[in-house]
N, C-alpha and C positions, 0 to 999 in steps of 0.2 A: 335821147339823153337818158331818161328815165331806163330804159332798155338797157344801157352799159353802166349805170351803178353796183348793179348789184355783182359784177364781174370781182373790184376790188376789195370790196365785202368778203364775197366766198373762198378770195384767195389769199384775203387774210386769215378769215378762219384757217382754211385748209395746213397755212403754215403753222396755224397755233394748235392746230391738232398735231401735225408733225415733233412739236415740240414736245406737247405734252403725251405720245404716245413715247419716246424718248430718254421722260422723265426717270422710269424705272431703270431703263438702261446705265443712264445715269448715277444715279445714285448706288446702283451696284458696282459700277467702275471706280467709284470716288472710295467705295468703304474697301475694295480692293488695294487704290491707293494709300489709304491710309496706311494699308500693312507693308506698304513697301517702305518707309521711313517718315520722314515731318514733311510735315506742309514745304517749308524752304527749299525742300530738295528734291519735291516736283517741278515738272512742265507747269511754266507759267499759264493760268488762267482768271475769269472772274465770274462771278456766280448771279444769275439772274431770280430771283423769289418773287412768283406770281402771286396775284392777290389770294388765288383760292388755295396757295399753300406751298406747290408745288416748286422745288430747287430744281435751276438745271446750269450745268458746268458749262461755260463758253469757252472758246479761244480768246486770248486778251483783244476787247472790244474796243475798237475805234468811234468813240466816244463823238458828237456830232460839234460841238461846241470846243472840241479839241482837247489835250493835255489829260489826265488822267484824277480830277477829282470831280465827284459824284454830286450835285446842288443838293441841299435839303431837299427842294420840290421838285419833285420829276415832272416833265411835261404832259398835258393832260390829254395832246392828243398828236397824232402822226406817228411815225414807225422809226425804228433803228436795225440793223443789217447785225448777223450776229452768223457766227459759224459754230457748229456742236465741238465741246472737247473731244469724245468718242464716239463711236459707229462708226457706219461707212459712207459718210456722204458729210465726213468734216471739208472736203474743198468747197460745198454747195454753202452762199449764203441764204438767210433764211431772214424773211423783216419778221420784227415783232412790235405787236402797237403797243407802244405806252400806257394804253389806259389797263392793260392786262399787267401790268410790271407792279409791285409792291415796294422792290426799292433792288438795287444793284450792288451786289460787297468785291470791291475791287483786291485782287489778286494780295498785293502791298497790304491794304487794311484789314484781310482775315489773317495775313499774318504777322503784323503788327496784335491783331485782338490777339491771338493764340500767345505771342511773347508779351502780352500785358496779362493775361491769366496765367500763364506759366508763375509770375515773378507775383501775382498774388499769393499762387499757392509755396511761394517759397523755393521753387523750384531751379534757381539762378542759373547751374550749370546749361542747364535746358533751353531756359531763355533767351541767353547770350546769341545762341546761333541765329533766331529769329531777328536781331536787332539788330546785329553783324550784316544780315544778309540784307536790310532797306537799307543799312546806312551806306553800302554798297550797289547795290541796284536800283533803289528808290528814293536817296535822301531827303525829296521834297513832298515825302507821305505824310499828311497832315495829320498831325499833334505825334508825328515821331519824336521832337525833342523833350518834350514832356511828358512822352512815355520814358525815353531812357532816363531821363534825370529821375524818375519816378526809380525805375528798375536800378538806379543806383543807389538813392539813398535806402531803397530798403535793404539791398543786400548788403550794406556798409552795415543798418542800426542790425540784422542779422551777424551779422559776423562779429560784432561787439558785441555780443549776447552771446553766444560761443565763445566768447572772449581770442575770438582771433583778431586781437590787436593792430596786426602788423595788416593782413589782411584788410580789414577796415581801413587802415590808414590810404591802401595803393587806391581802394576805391575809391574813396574821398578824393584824391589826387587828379582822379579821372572825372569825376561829378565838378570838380573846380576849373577843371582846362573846357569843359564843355558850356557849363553854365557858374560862373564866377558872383553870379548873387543869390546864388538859391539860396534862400531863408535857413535862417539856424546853422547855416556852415561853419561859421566859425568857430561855436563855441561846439562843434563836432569834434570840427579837429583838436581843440583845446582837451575835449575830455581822451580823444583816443590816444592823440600822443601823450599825455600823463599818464593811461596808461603802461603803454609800450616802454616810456622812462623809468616808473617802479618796476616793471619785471626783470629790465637791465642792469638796476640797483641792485635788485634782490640778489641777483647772480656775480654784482662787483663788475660785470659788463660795461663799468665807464665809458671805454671808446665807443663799442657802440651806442650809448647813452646821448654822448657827443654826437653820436654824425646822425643820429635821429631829429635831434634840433636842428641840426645843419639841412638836412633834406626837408626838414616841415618846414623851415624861414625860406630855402629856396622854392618849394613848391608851391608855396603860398602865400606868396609874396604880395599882393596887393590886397588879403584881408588882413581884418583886427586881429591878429593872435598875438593871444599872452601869454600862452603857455613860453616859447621861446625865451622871452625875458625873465620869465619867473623865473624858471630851470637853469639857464645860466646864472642869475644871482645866486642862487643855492649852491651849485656846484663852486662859485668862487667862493663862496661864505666857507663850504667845509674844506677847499684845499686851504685856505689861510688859516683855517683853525688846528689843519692838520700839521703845519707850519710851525704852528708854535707849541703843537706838541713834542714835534720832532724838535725843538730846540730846547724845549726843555727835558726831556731824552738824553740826548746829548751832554748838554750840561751833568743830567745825571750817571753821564757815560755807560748808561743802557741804550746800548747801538745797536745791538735786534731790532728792539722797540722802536728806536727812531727810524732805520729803514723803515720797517714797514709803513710809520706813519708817511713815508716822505713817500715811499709806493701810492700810498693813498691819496695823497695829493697831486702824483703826476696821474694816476688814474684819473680823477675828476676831475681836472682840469689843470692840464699840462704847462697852461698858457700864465700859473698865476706868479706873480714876480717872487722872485727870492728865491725858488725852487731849486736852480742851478747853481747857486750860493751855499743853501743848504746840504746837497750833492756833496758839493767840493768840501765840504767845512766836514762834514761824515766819510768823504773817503781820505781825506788828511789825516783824523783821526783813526778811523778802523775801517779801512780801506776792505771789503768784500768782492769777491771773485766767483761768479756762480759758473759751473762744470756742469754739462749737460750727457747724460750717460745712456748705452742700454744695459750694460750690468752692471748693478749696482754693487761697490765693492765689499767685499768680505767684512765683515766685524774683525778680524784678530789675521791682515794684510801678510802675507809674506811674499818674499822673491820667490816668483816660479815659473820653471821654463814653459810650464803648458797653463796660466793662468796671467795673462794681459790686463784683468781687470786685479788683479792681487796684487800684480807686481806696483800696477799703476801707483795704488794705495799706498803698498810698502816702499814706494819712492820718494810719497811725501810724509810719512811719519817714519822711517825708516830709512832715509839713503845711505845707501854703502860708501863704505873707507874710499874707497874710490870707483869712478863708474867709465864706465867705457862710451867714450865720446866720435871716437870714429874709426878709422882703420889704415895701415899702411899697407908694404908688401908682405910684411911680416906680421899678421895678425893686429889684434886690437890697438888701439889710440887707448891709456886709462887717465884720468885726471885725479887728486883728489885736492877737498875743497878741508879740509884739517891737516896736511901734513905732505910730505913729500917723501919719496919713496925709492931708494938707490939699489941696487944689484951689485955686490960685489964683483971684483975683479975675475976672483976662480968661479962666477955663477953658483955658488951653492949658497948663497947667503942672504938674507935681505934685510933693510933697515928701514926701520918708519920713524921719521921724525917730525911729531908733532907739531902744530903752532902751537907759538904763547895763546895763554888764555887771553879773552878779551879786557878781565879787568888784570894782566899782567900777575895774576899771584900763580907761583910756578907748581904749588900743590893742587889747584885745577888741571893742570898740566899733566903732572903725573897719576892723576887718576885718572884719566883719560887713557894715558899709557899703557896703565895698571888693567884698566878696564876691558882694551883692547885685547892684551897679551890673554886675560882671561877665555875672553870669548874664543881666540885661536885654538886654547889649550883643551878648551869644550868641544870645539868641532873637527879636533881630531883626534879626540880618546873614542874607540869603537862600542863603548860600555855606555856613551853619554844619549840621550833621544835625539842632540842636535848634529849625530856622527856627520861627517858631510865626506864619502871616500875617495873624494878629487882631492881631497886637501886632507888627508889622513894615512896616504899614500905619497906624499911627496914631506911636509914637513916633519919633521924629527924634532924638533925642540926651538922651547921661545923665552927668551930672558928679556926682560925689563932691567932698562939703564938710566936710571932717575937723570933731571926728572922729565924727557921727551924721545926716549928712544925705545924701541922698540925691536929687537932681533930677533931673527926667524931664518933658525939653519933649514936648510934643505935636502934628500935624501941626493939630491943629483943635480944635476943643474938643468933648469927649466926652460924651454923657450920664451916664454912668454906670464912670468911669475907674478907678474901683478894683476894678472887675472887670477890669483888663486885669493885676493886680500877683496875681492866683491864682497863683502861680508854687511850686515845691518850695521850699522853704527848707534851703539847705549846711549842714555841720555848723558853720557857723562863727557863720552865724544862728540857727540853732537852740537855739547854748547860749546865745544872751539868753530863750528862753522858757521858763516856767513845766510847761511839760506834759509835759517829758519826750524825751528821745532815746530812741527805740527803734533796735534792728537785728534782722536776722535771724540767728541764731546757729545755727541747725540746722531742718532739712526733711527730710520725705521724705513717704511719700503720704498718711500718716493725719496727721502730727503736723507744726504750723511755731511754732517758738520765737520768741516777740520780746522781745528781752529791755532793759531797760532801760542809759543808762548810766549806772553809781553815781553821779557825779559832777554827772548833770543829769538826777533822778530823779522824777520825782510823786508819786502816790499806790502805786503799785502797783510793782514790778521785776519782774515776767514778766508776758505774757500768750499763755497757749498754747491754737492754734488748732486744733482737732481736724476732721481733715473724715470725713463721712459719708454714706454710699452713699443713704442713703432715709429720706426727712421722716419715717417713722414711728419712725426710731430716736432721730433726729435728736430730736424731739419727747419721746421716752420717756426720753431722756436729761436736759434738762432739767428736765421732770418729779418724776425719779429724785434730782436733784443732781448728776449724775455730771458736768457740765457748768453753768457759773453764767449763760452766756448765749446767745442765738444772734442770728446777724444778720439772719437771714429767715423770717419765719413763712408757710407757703401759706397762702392766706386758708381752708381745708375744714379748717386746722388749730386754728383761733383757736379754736371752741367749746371742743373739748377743753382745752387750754390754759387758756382761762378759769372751768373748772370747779375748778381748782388753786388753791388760797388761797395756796399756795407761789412761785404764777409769778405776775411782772407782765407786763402787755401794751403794748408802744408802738408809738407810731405815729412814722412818720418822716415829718416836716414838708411832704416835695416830694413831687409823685410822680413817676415814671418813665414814658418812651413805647417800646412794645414794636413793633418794624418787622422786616420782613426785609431785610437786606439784598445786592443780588446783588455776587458777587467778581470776575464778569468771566471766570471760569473757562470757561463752558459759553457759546456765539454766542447763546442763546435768551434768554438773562436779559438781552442790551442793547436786544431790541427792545422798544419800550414798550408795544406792543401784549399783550407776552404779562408784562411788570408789571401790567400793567392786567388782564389774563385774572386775575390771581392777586387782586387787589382784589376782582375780583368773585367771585371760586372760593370764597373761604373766607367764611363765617358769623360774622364778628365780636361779633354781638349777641347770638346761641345758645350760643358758647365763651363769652364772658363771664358770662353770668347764669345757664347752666344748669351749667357745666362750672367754671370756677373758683369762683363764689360760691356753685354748687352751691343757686341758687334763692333766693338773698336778695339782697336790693337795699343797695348799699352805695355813698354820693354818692363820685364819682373815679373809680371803674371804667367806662367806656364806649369806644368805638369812634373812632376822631382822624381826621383827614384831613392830617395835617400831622407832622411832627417836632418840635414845640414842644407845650409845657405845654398842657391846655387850663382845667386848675385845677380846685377843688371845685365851683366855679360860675359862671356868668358875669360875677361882680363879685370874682372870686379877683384879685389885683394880678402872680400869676405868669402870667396868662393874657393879657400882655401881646401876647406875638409870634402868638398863636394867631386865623385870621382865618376868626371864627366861621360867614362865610359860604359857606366849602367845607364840603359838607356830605363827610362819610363814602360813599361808594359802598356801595349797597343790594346785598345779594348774588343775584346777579343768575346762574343757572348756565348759562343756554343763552347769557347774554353771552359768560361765560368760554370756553365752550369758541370760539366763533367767531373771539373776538382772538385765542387762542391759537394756532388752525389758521389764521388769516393771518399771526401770527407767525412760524409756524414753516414755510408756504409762505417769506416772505420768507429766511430761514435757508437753505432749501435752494438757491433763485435765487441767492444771494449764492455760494452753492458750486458755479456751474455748473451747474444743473438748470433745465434751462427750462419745462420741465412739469412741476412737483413731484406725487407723487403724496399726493390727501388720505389715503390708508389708510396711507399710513406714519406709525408709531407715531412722538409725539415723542419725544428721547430725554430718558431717566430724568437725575433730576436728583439732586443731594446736598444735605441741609438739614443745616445743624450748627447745634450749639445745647449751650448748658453743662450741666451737671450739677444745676442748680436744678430744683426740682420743678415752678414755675410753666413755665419753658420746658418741659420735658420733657412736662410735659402738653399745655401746648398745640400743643405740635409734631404729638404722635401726633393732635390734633383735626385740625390741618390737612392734614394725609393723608390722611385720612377724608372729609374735601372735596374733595381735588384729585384724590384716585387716579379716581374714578367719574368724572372730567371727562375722563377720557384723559392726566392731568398725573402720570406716575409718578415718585413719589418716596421715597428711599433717606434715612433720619434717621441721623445721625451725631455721636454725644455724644464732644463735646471737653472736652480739660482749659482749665486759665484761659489759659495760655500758648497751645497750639493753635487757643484760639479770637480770639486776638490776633493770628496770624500762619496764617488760615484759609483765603486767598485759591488759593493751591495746594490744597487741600483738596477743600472742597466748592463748590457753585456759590453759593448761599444760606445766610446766617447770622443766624439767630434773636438779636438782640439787646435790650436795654434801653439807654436814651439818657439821658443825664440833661444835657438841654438847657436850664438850670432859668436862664441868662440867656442870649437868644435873640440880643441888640445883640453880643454876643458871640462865642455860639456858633455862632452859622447860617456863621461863618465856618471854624472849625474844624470842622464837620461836611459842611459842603454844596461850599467851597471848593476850587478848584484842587488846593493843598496840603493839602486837610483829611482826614478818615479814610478818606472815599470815593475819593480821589485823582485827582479829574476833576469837571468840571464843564460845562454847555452856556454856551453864550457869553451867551445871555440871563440864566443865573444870575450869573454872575459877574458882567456889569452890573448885575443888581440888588445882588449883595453889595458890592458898588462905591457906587453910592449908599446902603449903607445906612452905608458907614465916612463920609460925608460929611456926616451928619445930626447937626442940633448942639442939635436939643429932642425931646421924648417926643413930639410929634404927627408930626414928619416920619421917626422911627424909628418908631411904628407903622404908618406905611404903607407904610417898606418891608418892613419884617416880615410884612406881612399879602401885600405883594405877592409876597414870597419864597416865604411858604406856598404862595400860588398859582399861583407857578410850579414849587415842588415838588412839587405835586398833580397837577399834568401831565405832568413830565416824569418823576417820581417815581423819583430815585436811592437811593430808600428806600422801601420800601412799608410805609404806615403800619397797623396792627394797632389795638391799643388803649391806654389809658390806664390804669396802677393805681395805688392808692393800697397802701404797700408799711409791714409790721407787722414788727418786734424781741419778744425775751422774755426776760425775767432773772428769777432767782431773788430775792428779796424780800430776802435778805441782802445784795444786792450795792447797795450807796447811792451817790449824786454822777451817775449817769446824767441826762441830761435828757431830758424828759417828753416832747418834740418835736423830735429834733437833726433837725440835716439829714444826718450824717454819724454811725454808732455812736460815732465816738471824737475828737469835736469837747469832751467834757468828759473824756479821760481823766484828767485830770491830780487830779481828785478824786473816781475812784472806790474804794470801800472794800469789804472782802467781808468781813463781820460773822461769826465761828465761831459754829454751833449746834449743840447736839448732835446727833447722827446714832443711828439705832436700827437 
């Protein structure tokens, strides 16, 4: 017996020298691992530390007593089976006696200690993983819950020392779903959401001030929090205060003031009674209309064919004698909202006969007449600054017939002569109409007031125009409410929008023709060779359908050859002037670049170069273009075309005003035309005197014969032939045609379903109060 003791003896040693011969191996492999990433995201093991010091990595130890936690008192004597993390002889096991062992750090608990030192040293992001991964693989690692709720609240009182508020708050969120009585919770959350409450104050952030309370009372539902109740008394204390500011506001019939206070109240709290009383009692009295824009209108509005956001303006402080409401087979539909308007029998004659004044005295009447006959006799003397040569060209004289007529010989007789009386209507005419005098009462770059006058009032006494930097906000505004309408919707915008039960979508009855036009600025933009480069440079049909419609087919969008309408269809009655036979120019890019580089040979010959050199670069050019999101877009497409043809070009976004008087500017200006009657307009556009301010002598004999034309067959051919000498000599390089979309909130009623113009029905618009949340 004595003879076979000492066998187990020396075969424990032998193993414990194995181990600790090992040791070094070990510990090189482990600092090896370290550099491969965290503890977590090794191969599982557990570490054995012998009494004389010495660490060594095991394979996760099948513990004798089962399950994986370690006793205070290790046993003091007999062996455990253990296999090496590395070398070569991890399949062999190996006993180790007890009384050589110091204590055992299981896999779970070095890295539990590592994510509790981590979150000492403040380290959170770091921590997290280690926690994540027991809460995962080892959840029943003792005092994990008390490490995390540890690692919670410190990185909560951490992040409200940074004062991340909102941060603080999510963690608390998470420290209360796991351990719902840790000490001092409540009055945590109490300090942090009072926080998070005054910075939302500070910013007028009400709503989300509101849904802060709403997510801290849901979140935290079964502690003491006061904060909730505080914060809603206050917020009802100041909307009712703001309540009876705005009534007395009101009373003082300072209704600026009262809006806003009554803003202030639905801000704070939406919910407090009277509010909707309030609303209606201030839009009964001074009923407000907010306009949501991207160009913001002009300070001093007029009608004009290449300026959408002018005309806009000059419609509500400014609408003409009569305006064009829609279309038959013979050109324009005119209305007007002051008088009525006859054609004599022989067509050379016309007569405007005013309404009575509203308070019936007949000398309102006849200054109005007086007023009118003025204005004619101004815009067609050639001498005056307001010459207008569409209508200086055709009438010959205007007499006043006390006290509501108005006569206007003609030099010939006109197809379509009450397109020649679009004119602004004075204030003198204006107070015989129903819609309304507006002015501008205040501007600046976000905000343009128009405000009504008492006295010659419609439906509504303000409407304020808001402008905005980018269709997405533009968009989320209406949306939102925070805005009742807008004038332009991009067509990539319309889904969104129609997903809204809240928004309605319209369409506006005409559409617009989108061209460049060059200022004369730069020698290269007169030669036509390099108009024509640019016709063929840019991709008409690829912007259209892939880039604005963003891949849907929508009938009115397509590619023109002319600066006239070409309508929804070939039987549209507006696609009169439009002469279907000039087809579009195919984009053509080794065209472009060849007219260009004879173009711009010719440019430098003109400058004394007798041998131009081709390697010299053309020079860069400047495109301007407004602040609408459809030009803005398509600007940056056509740089993207032109730059790789050798055509460099500089985009330059103008305000309304800038881009009315852009000819110093830039060389080229991205416009929209609304040519929408061509007998007309081909003379204010194409003419001598018209926007382009020049004309080729052949145009001008055409526009000559076309003032001569006294039936719709011999006015379609000069129209058609105008086209087709505007395609050639192209003082305008045509682009494409759109069909152009409006949006209003569903409260807002008396809009029409198809205007031609947003505020051709102001006069019975109405904004219906609903409650707000």
């Amino acid at each position: 017996m004595m003879s076979a003791s000492p066998r187990p003896v020396a075969f424990r040693l032998f193993h414990l020298m194995l181990v600790v011969l090992t040791v070094a191996t070990c510990a090189e492999t482990l600092a090896q691992n370290k550099d491969e990433g965290p503890l977590y995201m090794r191969t599982p093991f557990d570490r054995i530390v012998m009494k004389s010091g010495q660490k060594v990595n095991v394979q996760k130890l099948r513990l004798p007593w089962g399950g994986r936690t370690v006793p205070a008192t290790l046993p003091a004597a007999g062996t455990f089976k253990a296999r090496l993390l590395e070398g070569p002889n991890t399949l062999s096991e190996y006993d180790i006696s007890w009384s050589q062992v110091a204590r055992i750090d299981l896999f779970e608990d070095m890295i539990m200690q590592e994510g509790v030192q981590l979150t000492k040293d403040k380290k959170f992001d770091d921590a997290f993983p280690y926690f994540a991964y027991l809460l995962k693989e080892a959840p029943q690692t003792r005092g994990l819950d008390q490490a995390i709720s540890t690692y919670l609240q410190t990185n909560a009182l951490a992040a409200y020392d940074q004062h991340e508020f909102d941060r603080a708050l999510a963690i608390l969120g998470s420290l209360y779903e796991r351990t719902p009585n840790s000490r001092g919770l409540s009055g945590a959350v109490d300090t942090v959401a009072s926080k998070i409450i005054e910075q939302y104050l500070a910013e007028k952030n009400y709503k989300a001030a509101r849904l802060t309370l709403d997510v801290v009372d849901h979140t935290f539902r079964g502690l003491d929090i006061k904060v909730v109740n505080q914060w809603r008394g206050n917020f009802k204390q100041t909307a009712s205060s703001q309540l009876k500011e705005a009534e007395r506001l009101i009373n003082a019939r300072q209704y600026l003031e009262a809006r806003q206070a009554i803003a202030e109240a639905v801000g704070v709290w939406p919910e407090q009674p009277g509010i909707v009383e309030m609303q209606e009692r201030l839009q009964r009295e001074h009923p407000i209309v907010t306009l949501g824009v991207l160009q913001r209108s002009p300070s001093k509005p007029t009608h004009r064919l290449d300026s959408f956001a002018s005309t806009r303006a000059a419609s509500l402080i400014a609408p003409t004698l009569v305006e064009l409401r829609g279309y038959t087979s013979e050109g324009g539909e005119y209305v007007s909202s002051v008088g009525q308007v006859e054609l004599s029998d022989t067509g050379q004659e016309l007569t405007v006969q005013f309404v009575d004044a509203p308070s019936g005295n007949p000398v309102e009447t006849g200054l109005a007449a007086s007023a009118f006959a003025r204005k004619l006799i101004e815009v067609t003397n050639p001498a005056s600054d307001e010459y207008d040569e569409a209508l200086g060209t055709v009438i010959v004289e205007v007499s006043v017939e006390y006290p509501n007529l108005v006569h206007i010989k003609l030099s010939h007789s006109h197809v379509r002569p009450e397109a020649l009386l679009t004119l602004p209507m004075s204030p003198a005419v204006g107070q015989l109409s129903d819609r309304g005098i507006f002015s501008i009462s205040e501007q600046n770059n976000e905000l343009t007031r128009f405000v009504a006058d008492p006295d010659h009032r419609g439906a509504i006494a303000e409407l304020h125009e808001v402008a905005f930097a980018d269709d997405e906000d533009l968009v989320t505004a209406v949306s939102l409410g925070t805005v009742d309408v807008i004038d332009r919707v991009p067509p990539w915008q319309l889904p969104r929008l129609r997903a809204n039960k809240q928004v309605v979508i319209g369409t506006y009855k005409l559409p617009t023709i989108h061209v460049l036009i060059p200022t004369g600025r730069s020698p290269i933009t007169s030669q036509r060779e390099f108009r024509r480069a640019l016709c063929y440079g840019i991709d008409n049909e690829t912007i259209i359908r892939d880039v604005l419609l963003a891949g849907n087919d929508v009938p009115g969008f397509q590619p023109v050859s002319g600066p006239f309408p070409a309508g929804l269809n070939t039987v549209d009655p507006i696609r009169y002037g439009y002469n279907g036979q000039v087809k579009p120019r195919k984009y053509d890019p080794y065209m472009a670049i060849v007219l260009s580089s004879a173009a711009w040979s010719n440019v430098q010959k003109s400058q004394g170069i007798k041998e131009p050199n081709p390697d010299t670069p053309l020079p860069k050019l400047k495109l301007g273009h407004s602040s609408d999101a459809v030009a803005r877009t398509a600007c940056n497409e056509i740089v993207k075309y032109l730059e790789p043809l050798g055509i460099s070009v500089e985009l330059v976004e103008l305000s309304t005003e800038e881009m009315l008087m852009a000819d110093d500017l830039v060389d080229l200006k991205y416009v929209e035309l609304e040519t929408w009657e061509p007998v007309v307009d081909a003379r204010r556009l194409l003419g001598a005197n018209g926007l382009l301010g020049e004309a080729s002598d052949y145009m001008m004999l055409s526009l000559d014969r076309l003032d001569q034309a006294e039936n719709w067959n011999q006015v379609r051919n000069e129209l058609f032939n105008i086209h087709d000498v505007a395609s050639t000599d192209l003082p305008v390089i045509p682009l494409w045609q759109t069909v152009n979309y409006f949006a209003y909130r569903s409260a807002l009623t008396g809009i029409s379903a198809e205007p031609v113009h947003l505020f051709q029905d102001v006069a019975k618009w109405q904004l219906e109060i609903r409650p707000q949340r």
